[in-house]
C-alpha positions as CSV (number, residue, x, y, z in Angstrom):
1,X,136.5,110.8,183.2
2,X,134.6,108.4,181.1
3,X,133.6,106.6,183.9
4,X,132.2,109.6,185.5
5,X,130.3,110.5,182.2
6,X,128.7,107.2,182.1
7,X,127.4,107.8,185.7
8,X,126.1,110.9,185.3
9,X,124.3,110.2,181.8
10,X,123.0,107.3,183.5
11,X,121.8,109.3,186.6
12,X,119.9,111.8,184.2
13,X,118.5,109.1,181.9
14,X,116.9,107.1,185.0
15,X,115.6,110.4,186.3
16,X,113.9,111.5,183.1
17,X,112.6,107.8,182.5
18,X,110.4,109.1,186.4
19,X,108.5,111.7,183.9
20,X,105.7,110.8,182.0
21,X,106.5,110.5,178.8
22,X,104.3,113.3,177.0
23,X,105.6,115.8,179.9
24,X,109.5,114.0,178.9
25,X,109.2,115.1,175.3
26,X,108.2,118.8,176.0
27,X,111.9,118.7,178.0
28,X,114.4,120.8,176.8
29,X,118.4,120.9,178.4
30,X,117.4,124.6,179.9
31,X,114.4,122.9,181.9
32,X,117.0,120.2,183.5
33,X,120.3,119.8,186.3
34,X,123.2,118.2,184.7
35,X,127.2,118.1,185.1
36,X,126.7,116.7,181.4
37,X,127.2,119.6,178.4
38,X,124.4,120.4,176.2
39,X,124.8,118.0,173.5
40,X,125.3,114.7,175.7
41,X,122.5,116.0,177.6
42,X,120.1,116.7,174.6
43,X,121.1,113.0,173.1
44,X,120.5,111.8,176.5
45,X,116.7,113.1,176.3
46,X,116.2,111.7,172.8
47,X,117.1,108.1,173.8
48,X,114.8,108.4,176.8
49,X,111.8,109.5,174.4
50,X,113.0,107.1,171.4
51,X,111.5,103.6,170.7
52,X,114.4,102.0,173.4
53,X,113.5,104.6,176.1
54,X,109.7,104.0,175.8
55,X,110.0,100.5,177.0
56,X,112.9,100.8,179.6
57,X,111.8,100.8,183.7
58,X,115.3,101.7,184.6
59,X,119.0,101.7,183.0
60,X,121.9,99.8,185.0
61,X,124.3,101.9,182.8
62,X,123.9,104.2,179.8
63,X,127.3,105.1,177.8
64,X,127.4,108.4,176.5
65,X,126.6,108.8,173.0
66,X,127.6,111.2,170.8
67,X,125.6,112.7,167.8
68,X,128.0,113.0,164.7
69,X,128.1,117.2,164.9
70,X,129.4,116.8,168.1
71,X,132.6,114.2,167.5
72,X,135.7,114.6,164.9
73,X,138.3,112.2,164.2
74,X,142.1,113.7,163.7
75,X,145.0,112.1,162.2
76,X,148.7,113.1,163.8
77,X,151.7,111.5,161.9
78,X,150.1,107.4,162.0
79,X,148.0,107.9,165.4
80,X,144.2,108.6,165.2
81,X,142.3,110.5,167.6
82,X,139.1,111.4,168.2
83,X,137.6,114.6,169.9
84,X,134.1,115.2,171.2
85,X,132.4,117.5,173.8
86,X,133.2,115.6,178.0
87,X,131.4,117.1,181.3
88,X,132.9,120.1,180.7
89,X,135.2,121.2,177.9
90,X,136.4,118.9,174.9
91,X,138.6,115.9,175.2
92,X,140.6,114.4,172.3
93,X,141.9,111.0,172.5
94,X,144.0,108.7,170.8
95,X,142.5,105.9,169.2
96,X,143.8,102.2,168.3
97,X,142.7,100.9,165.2
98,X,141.5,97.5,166.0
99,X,141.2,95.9,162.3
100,X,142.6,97.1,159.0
101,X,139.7,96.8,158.1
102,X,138.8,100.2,159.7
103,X,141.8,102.3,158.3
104,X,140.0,103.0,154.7
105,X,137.2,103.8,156.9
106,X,138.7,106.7,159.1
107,X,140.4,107.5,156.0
108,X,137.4,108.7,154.5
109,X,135.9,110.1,157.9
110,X,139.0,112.2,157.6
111,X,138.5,113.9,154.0
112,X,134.9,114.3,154.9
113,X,134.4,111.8,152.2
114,X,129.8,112.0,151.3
115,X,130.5,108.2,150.3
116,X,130.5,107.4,154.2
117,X,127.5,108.2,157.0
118,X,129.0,109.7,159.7
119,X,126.8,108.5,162.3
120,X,126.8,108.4,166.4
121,X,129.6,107.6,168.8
122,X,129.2,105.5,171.7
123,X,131.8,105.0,174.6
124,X,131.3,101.7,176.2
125,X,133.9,100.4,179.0
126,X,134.0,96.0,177.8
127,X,136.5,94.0,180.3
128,X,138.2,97.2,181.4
129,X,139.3,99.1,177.9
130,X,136.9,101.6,176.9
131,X,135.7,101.8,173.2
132,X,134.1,104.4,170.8
């Protein structure tokens, strides 16, 4: 699933990086094909016109991001999960806390806390585990 999401976020960014960039910047998600939903597909279309995308010739592979509106984090009994928009629907999946540093972190994230920016998600597959 993530895998496929890469692919196709990938496919889309190396096609829009074929438009001229004045022409790119008009582009809206109703003018374009894509498996992708509207807000990975609207991100995808603001990296291609941002500062990185100007200079880019062609992306090997571009993980999904996701703008904070579009992902939540959850907390279940100790487990943390995160849920944001996939191809098609919304996916919610568990996530390991990697450092205790993080837990005060997503603790805040949780109560909404205005101390704490939000921010984008990426999911990026390192050595085959994937992380947000």
């Amino acid at each position: 699933m993530f895998g496929e999401m890469t692919e196709s976020n990938t496919r889309l960014a190396n096609w829009l990086l074929t438009i001229p960039l004045p022409e790119r910047r008009k582009l809206t998600t109703a003018k374009i094909e894509t498996l992708l939903m509207l807000p990975r597909a609207n991100q995808t279309i603001r990296h291609t016109t941002s500062g990185v995308g100007k200079k880019v010739k062609q992306y090997k592979s571009l993980p999904p991001e996701i703008n904070k509106q579009n992902w939540t984090i959850h907390k279940i009994g100790e487990t943390y999960s995160l849920s944001f928009p996939k191809m098609k629907g919304t996916k919610r999946v568990p996530v390991e806390v990697a450092s205790k540093h993080w837990q005060p972190i997503l603790e805040l994230l949780l109560k909404n806390d205005t101390f704490i920016d939000k921010g984008s998600a990426k999911l990026i597959k390192h050595r085959g585990k994937w992380y947000a």
